[in-house]
C-alpha positions in Angstrom: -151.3 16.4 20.8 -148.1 15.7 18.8 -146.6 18.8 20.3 -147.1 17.8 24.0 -145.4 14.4 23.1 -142.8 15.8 21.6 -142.9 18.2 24.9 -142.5 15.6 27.2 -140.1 13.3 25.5 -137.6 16.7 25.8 -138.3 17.4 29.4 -137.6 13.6 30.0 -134.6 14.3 28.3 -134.0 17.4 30.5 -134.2 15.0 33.2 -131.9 12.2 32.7 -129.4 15.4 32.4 -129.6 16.6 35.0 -129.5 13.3 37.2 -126.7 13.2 34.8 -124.9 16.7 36.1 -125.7 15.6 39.8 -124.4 12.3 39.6 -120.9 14.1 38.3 -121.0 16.2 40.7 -121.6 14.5 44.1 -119.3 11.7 42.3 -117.0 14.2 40.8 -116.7 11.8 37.7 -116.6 13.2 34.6 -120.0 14.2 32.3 -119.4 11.6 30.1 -118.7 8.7 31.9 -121.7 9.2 33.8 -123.3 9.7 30.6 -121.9 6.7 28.7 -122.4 4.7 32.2 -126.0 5.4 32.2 -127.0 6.1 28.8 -128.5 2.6 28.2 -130.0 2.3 30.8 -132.6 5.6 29.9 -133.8 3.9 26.7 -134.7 7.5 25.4 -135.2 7.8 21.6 -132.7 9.0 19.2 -133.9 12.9 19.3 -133.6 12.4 23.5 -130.1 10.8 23.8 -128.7 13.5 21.1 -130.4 16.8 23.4 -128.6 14.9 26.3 -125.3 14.2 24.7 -124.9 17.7 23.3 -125.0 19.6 27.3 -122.9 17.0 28.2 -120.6 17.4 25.3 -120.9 21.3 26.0 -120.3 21.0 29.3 -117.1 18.6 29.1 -115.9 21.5 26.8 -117.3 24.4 28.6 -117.7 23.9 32.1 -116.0 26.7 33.1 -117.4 29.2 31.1 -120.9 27.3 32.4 -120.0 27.9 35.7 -118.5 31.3 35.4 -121.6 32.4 34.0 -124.0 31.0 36.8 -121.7 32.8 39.4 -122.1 36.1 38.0 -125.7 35.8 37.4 -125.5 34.1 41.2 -124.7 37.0 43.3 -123.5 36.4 46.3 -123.7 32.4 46.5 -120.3 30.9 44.9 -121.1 27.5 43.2 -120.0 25.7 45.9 -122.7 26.9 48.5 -125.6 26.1 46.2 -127.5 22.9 47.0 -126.0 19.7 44.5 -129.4 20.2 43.3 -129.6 23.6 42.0 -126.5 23.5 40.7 -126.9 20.7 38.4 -130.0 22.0 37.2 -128.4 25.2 36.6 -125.4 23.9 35.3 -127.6 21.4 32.5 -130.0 24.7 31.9 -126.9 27.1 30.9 -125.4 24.2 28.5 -128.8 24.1 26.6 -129.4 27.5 26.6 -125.5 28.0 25.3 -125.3 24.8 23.5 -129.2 24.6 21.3 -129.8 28.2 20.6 -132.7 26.6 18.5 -134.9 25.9 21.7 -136.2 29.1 23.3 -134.9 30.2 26.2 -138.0 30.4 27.7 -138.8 26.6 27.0 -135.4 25.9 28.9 -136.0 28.3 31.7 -139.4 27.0 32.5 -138.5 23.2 32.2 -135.4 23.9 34.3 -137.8 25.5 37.2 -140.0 22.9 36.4 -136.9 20.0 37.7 -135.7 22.3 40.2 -139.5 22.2 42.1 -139.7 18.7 41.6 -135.9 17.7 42.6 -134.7 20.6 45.0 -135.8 22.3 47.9 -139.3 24.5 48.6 -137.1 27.7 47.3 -135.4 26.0 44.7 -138.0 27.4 41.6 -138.2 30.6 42.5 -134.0 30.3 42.9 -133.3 29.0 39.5 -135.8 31.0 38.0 -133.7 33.9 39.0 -130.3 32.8 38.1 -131.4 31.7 34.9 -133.5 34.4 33.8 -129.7 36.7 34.2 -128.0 33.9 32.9 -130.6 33.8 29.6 -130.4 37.4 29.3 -126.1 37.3 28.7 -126.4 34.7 26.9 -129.3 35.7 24.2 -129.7 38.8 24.7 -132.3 39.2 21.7 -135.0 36.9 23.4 -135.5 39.1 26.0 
């Protein structure tokens, strides 16, 4: 049972990240402002604001790079063409899986089709599935 909570607390985490990484986007604000704007406003624990505060941190750093690596492993669809929804997922699932090398990539990949379904469009699972699982494979190669 204490694994499940511990579970959900993270994928509630995952979450507010992601609204996080949309809100930036379709507002083009930073990371962090949105971040610091909203952050109080989530009461998440101590454990749930730090998972959310490092892929914002990473992604205020490394956005690029982020990016860079969800266009290659995007073939054919430049960021831009991908639904504000798909793209904030994938751009929150590449920080963690650069950013917490601790969490297995599977966890991150599952959790982030897992947000996808619920957020994005009929497609958007099997969509992120498939970006991520090239994207997970560049970026730790030894889990897969």
């Amino acid at each position: 049972m204490r694994a499940r909570a511990v579970e959900s607390a993270r994928r509630r985490a995952r979450e507010v990240a992601f609204r996080v990484v949309y809100q930036a986007d379709v507002t083009t604000d930073c990371y962090a402002a949105v971040w610091r704007a909203l952050r109080n406003e989530e009461h998440l624990s101590e454990d749930q604001a730090q998972l959310v505060s490092d892929l914002i941190a990473h992604l205020e750093a490394h956005g690029a790079e982020v990016d860079a690596s969800i266009t290659r492993a995007a073939e054919r669809w430049s960021l831009p063409r991908l639904a504000a929804t798909d793209r904030s997922v994938l751009r929150s699932a590449t920080a963690e899986l650069a950013a917490r090398p601790g969490t297995p990539a599977r966890v991150v990949l599952d959790e982030a089709i897992d947000i996808a379904k619920r957020f994005g469009s009929e497609a958007s699972g099997g969509f992120v599935n498939g970006v991520l699982d090239q994207v997970a494979r560049r970026l730790r190669p030894g889990e897969f």
